[in-house]
C-alpha positions in Angstrom: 35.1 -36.6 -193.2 33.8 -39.7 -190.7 30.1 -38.5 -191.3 27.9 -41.1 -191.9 23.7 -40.5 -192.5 21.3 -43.4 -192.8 18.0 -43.0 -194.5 16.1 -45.8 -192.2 16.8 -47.6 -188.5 17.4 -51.1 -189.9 20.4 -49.6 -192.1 22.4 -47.4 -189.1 23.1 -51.5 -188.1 23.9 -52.3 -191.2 26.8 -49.3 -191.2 28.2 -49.6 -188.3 29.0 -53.5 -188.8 30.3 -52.2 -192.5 32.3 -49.9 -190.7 33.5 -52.4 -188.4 34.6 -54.7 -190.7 36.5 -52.1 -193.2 38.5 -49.4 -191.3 39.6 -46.8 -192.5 43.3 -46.4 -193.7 44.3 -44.2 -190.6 42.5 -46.7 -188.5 44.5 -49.5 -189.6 48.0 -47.3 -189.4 47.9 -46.7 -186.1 45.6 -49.1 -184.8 48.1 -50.5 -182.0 47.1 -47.0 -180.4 46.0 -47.5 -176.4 46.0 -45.5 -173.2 47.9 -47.0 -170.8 46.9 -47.6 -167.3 45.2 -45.4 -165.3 44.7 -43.6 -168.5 42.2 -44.1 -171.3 40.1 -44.1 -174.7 36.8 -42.1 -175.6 34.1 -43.6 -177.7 32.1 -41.2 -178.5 28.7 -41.8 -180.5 26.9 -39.2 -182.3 23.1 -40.0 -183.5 19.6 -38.9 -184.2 16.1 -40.2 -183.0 13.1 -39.9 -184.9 10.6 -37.8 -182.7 8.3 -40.5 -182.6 10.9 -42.4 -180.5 12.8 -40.4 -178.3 10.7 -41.3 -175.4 12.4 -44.9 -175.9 15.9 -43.6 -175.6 16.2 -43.9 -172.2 14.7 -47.1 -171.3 17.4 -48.4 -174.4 20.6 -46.6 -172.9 20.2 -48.0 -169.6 19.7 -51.3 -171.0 23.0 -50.9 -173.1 24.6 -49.5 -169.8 24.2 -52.4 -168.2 25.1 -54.9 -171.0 28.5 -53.3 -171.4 29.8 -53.4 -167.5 30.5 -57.1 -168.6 32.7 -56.1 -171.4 36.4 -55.9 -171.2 37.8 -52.9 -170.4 34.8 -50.7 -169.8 35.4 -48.0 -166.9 32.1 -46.0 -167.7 29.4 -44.0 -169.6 28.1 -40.6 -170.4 25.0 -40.1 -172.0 23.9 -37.1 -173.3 20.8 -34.8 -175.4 21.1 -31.7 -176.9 20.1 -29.2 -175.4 18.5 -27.1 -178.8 17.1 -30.1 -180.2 15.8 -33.4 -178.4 15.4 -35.7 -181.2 20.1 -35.7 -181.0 22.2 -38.1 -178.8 25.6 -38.6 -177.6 27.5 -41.5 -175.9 30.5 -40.5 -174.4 31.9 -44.1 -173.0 35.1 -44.8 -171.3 37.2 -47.8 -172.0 41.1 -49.2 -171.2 42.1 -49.5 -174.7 41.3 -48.8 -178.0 41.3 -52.6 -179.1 38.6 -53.3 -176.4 36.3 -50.3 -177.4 36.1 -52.3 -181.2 35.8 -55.2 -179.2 32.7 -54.1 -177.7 31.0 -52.3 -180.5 31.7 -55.6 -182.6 30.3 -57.7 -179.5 27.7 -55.3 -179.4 26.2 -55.0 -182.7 26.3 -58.7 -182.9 24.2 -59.0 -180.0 20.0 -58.6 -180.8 19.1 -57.9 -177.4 21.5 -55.0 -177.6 21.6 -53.7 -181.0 18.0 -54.5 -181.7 16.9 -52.6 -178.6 19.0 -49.8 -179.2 20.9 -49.5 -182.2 17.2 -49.7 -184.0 16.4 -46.6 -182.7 18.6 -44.6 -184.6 17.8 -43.3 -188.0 20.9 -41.0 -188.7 24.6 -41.8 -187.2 26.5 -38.7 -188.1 29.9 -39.4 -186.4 31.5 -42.2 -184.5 34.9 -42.6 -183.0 37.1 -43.2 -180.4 40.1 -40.7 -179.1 42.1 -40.4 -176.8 42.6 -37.4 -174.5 46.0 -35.2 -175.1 47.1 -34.8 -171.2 46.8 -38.5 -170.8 43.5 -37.5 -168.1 43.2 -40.2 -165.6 40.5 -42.5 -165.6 38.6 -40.8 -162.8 39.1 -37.0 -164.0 35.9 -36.7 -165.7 34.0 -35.5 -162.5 30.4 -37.6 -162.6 27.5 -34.9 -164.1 25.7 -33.3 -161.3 21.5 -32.6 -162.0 21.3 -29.8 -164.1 25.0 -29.8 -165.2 25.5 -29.9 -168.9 28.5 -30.5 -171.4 29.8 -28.2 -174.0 31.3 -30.7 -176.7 32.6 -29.8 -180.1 33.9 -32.1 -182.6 36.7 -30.4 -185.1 38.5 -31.4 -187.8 41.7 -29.2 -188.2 43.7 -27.6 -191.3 46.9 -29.3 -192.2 50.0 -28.6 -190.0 47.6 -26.8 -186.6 47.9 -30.2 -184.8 50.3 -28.5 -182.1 48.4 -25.0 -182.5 45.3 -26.3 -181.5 46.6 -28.5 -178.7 47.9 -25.5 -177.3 45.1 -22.9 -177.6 42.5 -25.5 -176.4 44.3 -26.6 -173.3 44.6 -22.5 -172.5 41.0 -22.3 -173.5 39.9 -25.0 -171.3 41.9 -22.8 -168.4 39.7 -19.6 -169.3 36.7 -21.7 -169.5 37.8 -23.1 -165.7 38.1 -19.7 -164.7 34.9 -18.6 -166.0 32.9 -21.4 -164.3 33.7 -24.9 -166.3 34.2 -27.4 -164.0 36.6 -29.4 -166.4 37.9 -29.8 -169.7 39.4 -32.0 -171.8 40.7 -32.6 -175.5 40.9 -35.8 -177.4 42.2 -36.9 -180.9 40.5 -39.6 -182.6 42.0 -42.4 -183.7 40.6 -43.3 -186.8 40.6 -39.5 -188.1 44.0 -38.4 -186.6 42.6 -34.6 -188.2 39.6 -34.5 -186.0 39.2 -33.5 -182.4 36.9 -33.6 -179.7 36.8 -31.0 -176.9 34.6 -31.9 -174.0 33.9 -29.5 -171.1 31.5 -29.4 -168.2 29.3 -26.7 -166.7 27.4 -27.2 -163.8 24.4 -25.5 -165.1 23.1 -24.1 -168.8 23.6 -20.5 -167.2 27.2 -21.1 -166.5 27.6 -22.1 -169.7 25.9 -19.7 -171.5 27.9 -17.1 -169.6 31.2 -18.8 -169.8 32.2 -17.6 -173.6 31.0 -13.3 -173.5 33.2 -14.0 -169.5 36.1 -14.8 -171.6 35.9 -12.5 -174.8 38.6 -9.9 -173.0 41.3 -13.2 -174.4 39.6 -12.4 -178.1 43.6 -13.4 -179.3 43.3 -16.7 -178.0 40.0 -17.5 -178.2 40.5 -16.6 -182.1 43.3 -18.6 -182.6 41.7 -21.3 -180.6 38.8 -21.4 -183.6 40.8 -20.2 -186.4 42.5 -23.5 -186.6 39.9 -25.6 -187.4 39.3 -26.5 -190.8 35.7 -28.0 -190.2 33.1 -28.1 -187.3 31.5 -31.8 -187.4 29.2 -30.8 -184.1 28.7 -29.0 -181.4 26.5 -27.4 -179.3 25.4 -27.9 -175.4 24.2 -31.6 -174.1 22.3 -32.3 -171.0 23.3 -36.0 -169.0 20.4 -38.4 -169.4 22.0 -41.4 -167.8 25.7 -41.9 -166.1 28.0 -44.9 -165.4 30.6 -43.3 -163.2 34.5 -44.6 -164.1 34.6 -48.0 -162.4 38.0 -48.0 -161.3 37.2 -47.0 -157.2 37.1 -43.0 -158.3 34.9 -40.9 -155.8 
């Protein structure tokens, strides 16, 4: 499972450039993978704050924000807090190919005023990865988070032989979801851990979201099979926008 826990700041730095430099077997298989134009890839970074510094975060994401609109390839940023606990994080970052996400993260952690300002925050780094979504979505599909929307992500890894299972249920899922008040949805498959998944889907408020899953319990077939095919739940839960750098590639 890509789940990685550090015991102290200084050695979530140290990890990811480890990482970095040894990539997993599946990473190096398919490495070649990229989304072709207008399409693209997901980084998507899970972490945890110690309380003490979450009033930091923001300052530190903004400052990152800004560092990576000069790097190759970067079309935009999502950042997120959970909603049930404040001290947990999650990048959602947009870039034009897989190649220039490692690129970056490589640039990035090699760079003090970046990684020392932000990647020092972070005591524990449980998952990190980069996917790309299944429908090919468009660079501008992800609609920019409105105030007081939130996201409804969930990070899966499946049981053998439910790739095409899950594909399906979750894209009719993400229809249900629409219907009962989501504004959009998406799935993704990482590329370094071709098992796991990422679902991401929008609400424009906690209530909607809240209310979206008893709205669509009348489907309990699909909505079982949807779940029944994982083999693992790495996260999830509901995440509030903190900071946004909408796709950069003239969406509206």
């Amino acid at each position: 499972m890509p789940k990685l826990r550090f015991p102290a700041p200084a050695l979530a730095l140290v990890a990811l450039r480890s990482a970095l430099a040894q990539p997993s077997p599946a990473s190096r298989a398919i490495e070649p993978v990229t989304a072709p134009a207008p399409h693209r890839v997901v980084e998507m970074a899970y972490f945890h704050v110690p309380p003490q510094k979450v009033h930091l975060v923001a300052d530190a994401q903004a400052h990152i924000r800004g560092a990576m609109q000069s790097y190759p390839g970067f079309l935009g940023n999502l950042s997120y807090q959970s909603v049930a606990d404040s001290t947990v994080f999650l990048d959602y970052t947009l870039w034009t190919t897989y190649r220039q996400a490692e690129d970056a993260v490589s640039r990035a952690v090699a760079d003090p005023e970046v990684a020392g300002v932000y990647f020092g925050l972070m005591d524990q780094v449980p998952f990190f990865g980069h996917a790309v979504a299944l429908d090919d979505a468009p660079v501008c599909a992800i609609p920019t988070p409105a105030p007081g929307s939130v996201a409804m992500l969930r990070v899966v890894g499946l049981k053998p032989g439910e790739q095409a299972a899950f594909t399906g249920h979750s894209r009719a899922f993400h229809e249900l979801l629409r219907g009962a008040g989501a504004r959009y949805g998406e799935t993704g498959q990482f590329v370094e851990y071709p098992e796991f998944y990422i679902d991401y889907v929008q609400f424009p408020s906690i209530d909607a979201a809240r209310q979206a899953l008893p709205a669509v319990r009348g489907h309990a077939d699909l909505v079982t099979a949807y779940f029944r095919s994982a083999n693992v739940t790495v996260l999830g839960g509901l995440f509030r926008p903190i900071g946004v750098v909408p796709p950069l590639a003239g969406c509206v």
